[in-house]
Backbone bond lengths (Angstrom), bond angles and torsions (degrees), N, CA, C in turn:
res aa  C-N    CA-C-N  psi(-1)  N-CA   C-N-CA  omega(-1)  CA-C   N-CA-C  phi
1 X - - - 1.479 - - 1.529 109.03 -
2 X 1.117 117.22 120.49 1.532 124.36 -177.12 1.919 110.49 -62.02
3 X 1.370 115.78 136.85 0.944 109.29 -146.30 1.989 113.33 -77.00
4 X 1.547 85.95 -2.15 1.633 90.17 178.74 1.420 98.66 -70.01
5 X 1.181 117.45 -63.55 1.192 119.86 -169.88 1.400 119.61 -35.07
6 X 1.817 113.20 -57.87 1.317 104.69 165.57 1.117 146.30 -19.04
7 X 1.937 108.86 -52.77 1.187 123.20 -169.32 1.373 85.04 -93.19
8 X 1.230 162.10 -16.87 1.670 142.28 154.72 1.486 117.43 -27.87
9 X 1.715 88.02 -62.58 1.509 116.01 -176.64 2.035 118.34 -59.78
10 X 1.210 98.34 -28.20 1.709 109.69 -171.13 1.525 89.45 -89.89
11 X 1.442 133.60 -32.07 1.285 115.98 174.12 1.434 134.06 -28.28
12 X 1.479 136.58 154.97 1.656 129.97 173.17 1.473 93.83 -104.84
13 X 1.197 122.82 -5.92 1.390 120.37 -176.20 1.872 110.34 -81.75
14 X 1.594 105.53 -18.28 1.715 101.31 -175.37 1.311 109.84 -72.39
15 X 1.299 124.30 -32.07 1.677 120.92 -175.91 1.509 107.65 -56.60
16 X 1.348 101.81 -40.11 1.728 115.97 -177.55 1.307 107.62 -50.64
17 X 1.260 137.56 -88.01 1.328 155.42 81.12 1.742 79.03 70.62
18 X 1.585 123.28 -90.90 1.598 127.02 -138.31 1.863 84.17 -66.95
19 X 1.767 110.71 -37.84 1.531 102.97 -154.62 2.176 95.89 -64.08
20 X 1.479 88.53 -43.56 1.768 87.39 -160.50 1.335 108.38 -71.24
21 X 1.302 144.31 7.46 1.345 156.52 -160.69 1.611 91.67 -100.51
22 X 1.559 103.15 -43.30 1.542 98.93 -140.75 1.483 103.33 -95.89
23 X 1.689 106.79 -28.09 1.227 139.75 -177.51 1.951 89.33 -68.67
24 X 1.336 112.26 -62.23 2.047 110.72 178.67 1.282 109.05 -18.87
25 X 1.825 101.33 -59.95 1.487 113.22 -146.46 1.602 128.60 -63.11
26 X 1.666 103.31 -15.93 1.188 106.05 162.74 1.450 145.31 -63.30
27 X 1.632 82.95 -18.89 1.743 106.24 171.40 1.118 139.79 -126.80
28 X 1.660 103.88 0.21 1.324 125.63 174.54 2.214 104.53 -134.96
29 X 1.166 107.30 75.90 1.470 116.89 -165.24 1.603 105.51 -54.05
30 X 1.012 140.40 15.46 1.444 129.83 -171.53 1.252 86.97 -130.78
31 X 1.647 155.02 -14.41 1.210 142.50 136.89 1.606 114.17 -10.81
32 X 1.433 116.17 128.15 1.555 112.39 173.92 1.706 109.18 -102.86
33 X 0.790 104.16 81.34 1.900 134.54 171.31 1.988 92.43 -52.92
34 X 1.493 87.02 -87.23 1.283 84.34 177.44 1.496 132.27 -26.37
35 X 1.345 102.25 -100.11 1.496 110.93 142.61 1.366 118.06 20.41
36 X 1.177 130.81 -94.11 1.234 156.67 174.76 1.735 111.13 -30.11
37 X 1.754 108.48 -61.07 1.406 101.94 -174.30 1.537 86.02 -72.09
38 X 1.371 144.29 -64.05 1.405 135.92 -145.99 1.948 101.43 -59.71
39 X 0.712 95.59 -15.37 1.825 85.77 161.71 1.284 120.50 -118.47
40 X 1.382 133.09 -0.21 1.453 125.11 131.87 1.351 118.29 -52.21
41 X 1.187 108.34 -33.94 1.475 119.20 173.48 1.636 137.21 -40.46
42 X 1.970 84.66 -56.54 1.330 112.69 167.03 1.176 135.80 -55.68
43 X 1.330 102.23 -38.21 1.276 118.38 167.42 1.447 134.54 -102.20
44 X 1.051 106.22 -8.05 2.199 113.79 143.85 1.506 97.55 -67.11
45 X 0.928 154.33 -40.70 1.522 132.46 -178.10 1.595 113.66 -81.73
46 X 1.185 103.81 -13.36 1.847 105.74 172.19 1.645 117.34 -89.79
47 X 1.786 100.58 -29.57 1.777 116.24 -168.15 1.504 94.86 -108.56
48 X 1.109 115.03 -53.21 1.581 117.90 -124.81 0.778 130.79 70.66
49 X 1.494 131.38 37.61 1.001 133.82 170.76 1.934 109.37 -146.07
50 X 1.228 108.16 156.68 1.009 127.63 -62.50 1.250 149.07 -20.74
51 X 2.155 138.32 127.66 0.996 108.80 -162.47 1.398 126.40 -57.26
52 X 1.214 120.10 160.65 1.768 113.17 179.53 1.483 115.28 -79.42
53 X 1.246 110.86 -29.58 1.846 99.05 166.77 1.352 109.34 -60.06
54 X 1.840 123.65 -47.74 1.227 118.89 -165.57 1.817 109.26 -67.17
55 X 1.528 117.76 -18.00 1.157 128.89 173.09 1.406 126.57 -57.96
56 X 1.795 97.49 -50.07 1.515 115.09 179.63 1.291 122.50 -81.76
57 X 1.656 116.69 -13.38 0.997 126.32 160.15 1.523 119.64 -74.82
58 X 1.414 131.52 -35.81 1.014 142.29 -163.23 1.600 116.04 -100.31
59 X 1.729 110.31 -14.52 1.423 109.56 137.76 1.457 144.95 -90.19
60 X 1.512 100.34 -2.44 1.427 120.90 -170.46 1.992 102.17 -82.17
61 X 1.517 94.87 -56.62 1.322 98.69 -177.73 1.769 112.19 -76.90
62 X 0.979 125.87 -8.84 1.703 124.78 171.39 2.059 94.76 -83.37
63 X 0.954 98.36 -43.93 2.064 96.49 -167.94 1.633 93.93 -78.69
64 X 1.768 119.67 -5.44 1.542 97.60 -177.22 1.658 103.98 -95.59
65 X 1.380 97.85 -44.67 1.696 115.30 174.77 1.690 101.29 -44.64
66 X 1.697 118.96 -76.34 1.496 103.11 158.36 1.450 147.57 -3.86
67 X 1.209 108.18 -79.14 1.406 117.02 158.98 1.371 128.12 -58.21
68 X 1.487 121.66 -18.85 1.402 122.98 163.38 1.924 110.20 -49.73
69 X 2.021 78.15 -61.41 1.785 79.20 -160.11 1.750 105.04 -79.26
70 X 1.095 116.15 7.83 1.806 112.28 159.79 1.632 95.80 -72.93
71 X 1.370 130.75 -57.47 1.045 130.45 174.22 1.692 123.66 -26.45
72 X 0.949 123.20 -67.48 1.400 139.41 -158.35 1.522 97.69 -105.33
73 X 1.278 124.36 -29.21 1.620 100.39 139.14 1.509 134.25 -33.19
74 X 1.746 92.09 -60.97 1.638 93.95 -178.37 1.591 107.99 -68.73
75 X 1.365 118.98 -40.40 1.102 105.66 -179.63 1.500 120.53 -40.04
76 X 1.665 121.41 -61.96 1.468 119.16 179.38 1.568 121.69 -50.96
77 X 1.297 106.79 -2.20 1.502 113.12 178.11 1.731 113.83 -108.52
78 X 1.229 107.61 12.32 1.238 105.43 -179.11 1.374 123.97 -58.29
79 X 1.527 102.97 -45.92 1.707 113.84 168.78 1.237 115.76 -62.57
80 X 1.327 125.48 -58.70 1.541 128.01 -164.59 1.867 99.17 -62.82
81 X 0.892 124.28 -52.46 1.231 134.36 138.69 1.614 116.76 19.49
82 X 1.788 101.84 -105.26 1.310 135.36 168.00 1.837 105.95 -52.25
83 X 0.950 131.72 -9.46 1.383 150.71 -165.16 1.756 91.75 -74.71
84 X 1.825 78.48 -68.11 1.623 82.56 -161.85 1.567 118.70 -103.02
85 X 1.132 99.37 36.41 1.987 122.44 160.52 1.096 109.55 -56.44
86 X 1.554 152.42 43.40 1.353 143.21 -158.19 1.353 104.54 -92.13
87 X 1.587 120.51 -39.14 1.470 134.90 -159.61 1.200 108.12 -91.72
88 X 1.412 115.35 115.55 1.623 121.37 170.67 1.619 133.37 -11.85
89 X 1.721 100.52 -46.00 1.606 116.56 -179.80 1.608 101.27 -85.77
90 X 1.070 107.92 -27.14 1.355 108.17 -157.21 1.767 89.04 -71.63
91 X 1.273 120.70 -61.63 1.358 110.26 -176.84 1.834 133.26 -75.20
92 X 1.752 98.32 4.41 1.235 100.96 155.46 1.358 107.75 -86.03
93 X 1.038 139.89 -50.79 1.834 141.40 161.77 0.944 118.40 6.57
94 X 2.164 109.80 -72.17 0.936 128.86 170.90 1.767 109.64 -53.69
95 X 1.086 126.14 -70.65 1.527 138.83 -157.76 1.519 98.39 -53.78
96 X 1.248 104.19 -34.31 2.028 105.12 -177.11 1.884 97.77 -72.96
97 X 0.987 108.84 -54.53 1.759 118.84 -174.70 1.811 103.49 -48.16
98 X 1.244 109.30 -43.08 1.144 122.75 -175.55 1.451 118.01 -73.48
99 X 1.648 111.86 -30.25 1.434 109.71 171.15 1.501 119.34 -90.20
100 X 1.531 103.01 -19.07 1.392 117.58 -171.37 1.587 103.53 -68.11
101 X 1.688 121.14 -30.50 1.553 127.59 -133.16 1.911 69.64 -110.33
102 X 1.220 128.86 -51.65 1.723 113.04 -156.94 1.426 96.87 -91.52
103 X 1.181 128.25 -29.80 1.709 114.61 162.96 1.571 145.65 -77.23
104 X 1.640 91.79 -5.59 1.219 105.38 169.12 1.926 120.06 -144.30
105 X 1.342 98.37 7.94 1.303 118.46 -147.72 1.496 111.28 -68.60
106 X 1.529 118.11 5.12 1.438 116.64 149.11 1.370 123.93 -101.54
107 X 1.268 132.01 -12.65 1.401 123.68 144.19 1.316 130.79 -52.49
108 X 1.247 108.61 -34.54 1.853 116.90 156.11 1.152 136.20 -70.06
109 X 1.541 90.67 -37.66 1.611 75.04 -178.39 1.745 108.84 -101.25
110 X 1.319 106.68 7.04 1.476 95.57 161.29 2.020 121.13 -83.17
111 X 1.512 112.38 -35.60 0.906 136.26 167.96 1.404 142.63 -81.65
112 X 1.386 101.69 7.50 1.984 96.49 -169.60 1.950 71.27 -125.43
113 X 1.228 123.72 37.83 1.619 120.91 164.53 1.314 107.02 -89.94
114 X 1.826 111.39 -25.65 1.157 115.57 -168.91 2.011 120.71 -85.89
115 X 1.419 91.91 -16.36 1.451 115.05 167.30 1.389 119.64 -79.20
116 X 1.289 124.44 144.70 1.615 150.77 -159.75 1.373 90.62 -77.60
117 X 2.016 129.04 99.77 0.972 125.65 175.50 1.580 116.24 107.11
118 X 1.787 88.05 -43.78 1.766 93.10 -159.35 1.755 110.60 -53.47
119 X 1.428 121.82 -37.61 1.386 113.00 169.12 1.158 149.79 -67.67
120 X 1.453 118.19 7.33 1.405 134.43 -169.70 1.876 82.45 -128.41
121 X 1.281 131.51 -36.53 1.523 114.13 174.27 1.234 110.19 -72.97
122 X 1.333 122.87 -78.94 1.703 106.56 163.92 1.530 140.68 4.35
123 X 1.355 99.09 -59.85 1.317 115.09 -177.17 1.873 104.93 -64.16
124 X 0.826 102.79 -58.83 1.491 129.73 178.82 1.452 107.96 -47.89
125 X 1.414 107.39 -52.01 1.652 117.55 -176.38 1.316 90.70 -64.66
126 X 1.810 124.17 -79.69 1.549 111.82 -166.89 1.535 119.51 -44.68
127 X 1.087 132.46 -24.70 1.764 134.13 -168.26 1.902 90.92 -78.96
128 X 1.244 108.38 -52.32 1.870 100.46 169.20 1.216 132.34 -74.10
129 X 1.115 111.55 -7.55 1.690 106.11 172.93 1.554 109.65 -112.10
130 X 1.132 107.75 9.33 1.651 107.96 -177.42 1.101 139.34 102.43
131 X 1.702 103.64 -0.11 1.780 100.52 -172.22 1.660 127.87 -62.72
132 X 1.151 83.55 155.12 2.024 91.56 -170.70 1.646 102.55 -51.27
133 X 1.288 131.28 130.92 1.526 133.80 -164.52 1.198 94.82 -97.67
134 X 1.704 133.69 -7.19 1.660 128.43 169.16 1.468 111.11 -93.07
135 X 1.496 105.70 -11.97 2.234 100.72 164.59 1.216 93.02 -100.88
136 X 1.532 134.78 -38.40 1.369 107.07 -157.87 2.075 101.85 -83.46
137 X 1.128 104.97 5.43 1.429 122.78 169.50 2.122 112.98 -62.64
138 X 1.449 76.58 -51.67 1.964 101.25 -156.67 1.998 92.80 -87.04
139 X 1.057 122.16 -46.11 1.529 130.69 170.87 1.159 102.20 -63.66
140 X 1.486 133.36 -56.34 1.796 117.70 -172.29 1.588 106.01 -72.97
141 X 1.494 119.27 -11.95 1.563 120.35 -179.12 1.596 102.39 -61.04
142 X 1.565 96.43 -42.69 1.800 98.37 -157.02 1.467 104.20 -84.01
143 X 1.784 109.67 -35.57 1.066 91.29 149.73 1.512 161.95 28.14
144 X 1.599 81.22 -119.84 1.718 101.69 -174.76 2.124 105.41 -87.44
145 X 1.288 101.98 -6.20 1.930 101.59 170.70 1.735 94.34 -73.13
146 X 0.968 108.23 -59.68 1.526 110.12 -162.27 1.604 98.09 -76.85
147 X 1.321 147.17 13.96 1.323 140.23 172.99 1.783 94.28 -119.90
148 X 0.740 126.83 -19.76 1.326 131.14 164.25 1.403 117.09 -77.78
149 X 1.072 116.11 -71.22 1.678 108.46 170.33 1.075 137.79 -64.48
150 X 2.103 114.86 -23.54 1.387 112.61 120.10 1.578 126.11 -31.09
151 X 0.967 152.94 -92.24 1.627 143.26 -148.71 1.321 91.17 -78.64
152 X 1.046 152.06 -62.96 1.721 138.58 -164.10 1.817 100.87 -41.43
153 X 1.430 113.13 -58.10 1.388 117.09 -167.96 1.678 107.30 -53.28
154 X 1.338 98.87 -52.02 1.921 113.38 -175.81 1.303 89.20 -62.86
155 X 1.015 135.68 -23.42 1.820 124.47 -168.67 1.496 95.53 -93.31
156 X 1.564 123.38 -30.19 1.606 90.45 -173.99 1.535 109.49 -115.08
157 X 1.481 100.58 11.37 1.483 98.70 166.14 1.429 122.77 -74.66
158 X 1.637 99.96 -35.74 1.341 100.72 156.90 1.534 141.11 -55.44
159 X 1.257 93.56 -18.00 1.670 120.93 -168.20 1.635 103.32 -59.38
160 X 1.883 78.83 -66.60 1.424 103.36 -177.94 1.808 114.22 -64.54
161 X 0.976 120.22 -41.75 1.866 115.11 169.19 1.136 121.22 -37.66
162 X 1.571 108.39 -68.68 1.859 124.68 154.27 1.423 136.84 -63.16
163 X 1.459 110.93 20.31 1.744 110.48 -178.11 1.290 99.81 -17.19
164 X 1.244 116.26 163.51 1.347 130.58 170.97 2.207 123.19 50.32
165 X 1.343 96.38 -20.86 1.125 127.46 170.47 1.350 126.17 -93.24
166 X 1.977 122.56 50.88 1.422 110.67 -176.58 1.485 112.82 -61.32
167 X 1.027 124.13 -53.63 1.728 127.73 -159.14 2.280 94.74 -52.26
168 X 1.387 101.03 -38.60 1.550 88.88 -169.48 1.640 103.31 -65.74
169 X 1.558 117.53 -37.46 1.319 132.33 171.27 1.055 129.58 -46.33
170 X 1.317 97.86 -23.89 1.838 107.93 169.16 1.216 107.47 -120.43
171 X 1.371 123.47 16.30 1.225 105.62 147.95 1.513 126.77 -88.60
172 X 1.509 84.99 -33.80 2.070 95.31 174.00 1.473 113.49 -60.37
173 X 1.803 108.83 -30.48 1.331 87.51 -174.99 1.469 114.60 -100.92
174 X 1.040 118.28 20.44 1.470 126.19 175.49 1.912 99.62 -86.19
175 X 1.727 115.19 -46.21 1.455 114.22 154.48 1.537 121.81 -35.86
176 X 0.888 110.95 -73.55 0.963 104.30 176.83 1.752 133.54 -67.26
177 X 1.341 111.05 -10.15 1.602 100.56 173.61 1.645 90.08 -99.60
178 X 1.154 130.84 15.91 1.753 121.21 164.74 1.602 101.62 -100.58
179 X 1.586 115.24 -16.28 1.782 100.31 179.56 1.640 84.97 -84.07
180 X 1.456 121.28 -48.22 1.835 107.18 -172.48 1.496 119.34 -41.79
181 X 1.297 117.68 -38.10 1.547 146.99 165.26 1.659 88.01 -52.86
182 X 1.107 136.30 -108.07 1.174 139.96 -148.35 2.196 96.52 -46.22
183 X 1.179 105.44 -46.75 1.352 90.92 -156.18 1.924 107.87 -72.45
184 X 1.563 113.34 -3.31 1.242 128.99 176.73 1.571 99.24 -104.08
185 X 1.126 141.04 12.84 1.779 135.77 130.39 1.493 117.69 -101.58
186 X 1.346 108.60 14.30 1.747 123.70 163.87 1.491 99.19 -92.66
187 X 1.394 120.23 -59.85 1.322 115.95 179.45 1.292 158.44 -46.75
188 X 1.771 89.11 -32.44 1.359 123.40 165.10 1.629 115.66 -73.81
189 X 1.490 99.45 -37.57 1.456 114.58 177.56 1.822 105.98 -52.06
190 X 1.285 90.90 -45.27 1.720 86.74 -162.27 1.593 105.05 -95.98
191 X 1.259 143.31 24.35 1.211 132.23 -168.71 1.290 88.73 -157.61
192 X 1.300 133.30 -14.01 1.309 113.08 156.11 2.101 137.92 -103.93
193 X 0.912 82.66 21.97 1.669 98.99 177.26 1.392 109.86 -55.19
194 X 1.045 110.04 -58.68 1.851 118.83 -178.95 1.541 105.76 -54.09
195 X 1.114 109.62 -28.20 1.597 95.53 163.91 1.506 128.73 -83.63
196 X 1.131 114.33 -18.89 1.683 140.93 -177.60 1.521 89.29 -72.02
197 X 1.106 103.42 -78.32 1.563 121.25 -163.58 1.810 100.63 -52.98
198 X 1.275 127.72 -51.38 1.647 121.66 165.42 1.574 111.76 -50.16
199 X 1.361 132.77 -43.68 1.437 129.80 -164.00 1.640 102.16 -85.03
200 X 1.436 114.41 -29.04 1.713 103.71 159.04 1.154 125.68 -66.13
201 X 1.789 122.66 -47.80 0.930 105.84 174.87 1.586 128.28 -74.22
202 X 1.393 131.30 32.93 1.322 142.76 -153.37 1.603 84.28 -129.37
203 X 1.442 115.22 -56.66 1.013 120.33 -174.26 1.119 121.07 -64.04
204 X 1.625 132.24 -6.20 1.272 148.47 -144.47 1.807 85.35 -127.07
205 X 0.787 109.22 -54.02 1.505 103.89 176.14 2.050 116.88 -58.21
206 X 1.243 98.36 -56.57 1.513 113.70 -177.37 1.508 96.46 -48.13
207 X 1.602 127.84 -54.25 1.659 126.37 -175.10 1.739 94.03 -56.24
208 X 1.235 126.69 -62.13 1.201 126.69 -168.49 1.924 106.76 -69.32
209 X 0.576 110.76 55.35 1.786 102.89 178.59 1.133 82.58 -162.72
210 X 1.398 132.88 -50.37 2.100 112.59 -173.86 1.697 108.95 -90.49
């Protein structure tokens, strides 16, 4: 491990750093959250340092705090919101988001974290359409534990493949958190149809009634 890196890694300032990165990304989506723990990652398997509980803890609680206040953002916008529903599509949009988020709305919102955007919209969508703030509480918990200990692990497995080799280590594990990525827009694909397929045929009615 090159010795800059070390002293990156031995810093008390990276946990800081992993929480407010991860904690941004809910409201600023081009934040690299990800990113970030999977090369803390890399380099706990080269140093030990940073530890990886203190890692997974310290991205878990910045991406949960995050997603709160995307939450209760949208929430205070619920009215202004619903205000300006004037346009036909516009309030099926809403009404589909709304059936999609309470009938399936812990498969999403544990899983569209792994999509470009999808976790800072989500969050945002359930706080405006109304979702219950004690599931979308208990779903963003499980969440961001299991998206955290996801990328820390992929970050130091890579670590560990490439000893001495971080940059190749993060390259493998950047592979691999884009197949986790791909295989969590497979998932959604297949377990959420029945909601697709209800909001067309809703929509199929609404064209036929005006």
């Amino acid at each position: 491990m090159p010795h800059y890196l070390d002293t990156v890694a031995a810093s008390p300032w990276v946990l800081a750093v992993v929480f407010v990165v991860a904690g941004l990304d809910a409201l600023l989506p081009f934040m690299p959250s990800e990113s970030t723990v999977v090369a803390c990652g890399v380099a706990a398997a080269g140093t030990g340092r940073p530890h990886l509980v203190l890692l997974i803890a310290a991205a878990s609680a910045g991406a949960y705090l995050g997603d709160q206040a995307s939450f209760r953002i949208g929430r205070r916008s619920t009215g202004s919101v619903e205000a300006r529903l004037s346009h036909r599509r516009a309030k099926a949009l809403h009404a589909w988001v709304q059936r999609l988020l309470h009938s399936r709305g812990g498969l999403v919102i544990v899983f569209a974290r792994y999509l470009p955007g999808g976790r800072s919209t989500t969050a945002l969508a359930a706080g405006i359409v109304g979702y219950p703030p004690v599931r979308f509480h208990w779903y963003t918990a499980v969440g961001v534990v299991l998206w955290a200990i996801e990328a820390a692990l992929i970050g130091y497995l890579g670590g560990a493949v490439f000893a001495g080799h971080p940059i190749m280590g993060f390259l493998l594990a950047g592979a691999v958190a884009l197949a986790v990525s791909a295989l969590a827009v497979l998932i959604q694909h297949v377990f959420a149809p029945a909601a697709e397929d209800e909001t067309a045929s809703d929509e199929v009615e609404r064209v036929t009634a005006s």
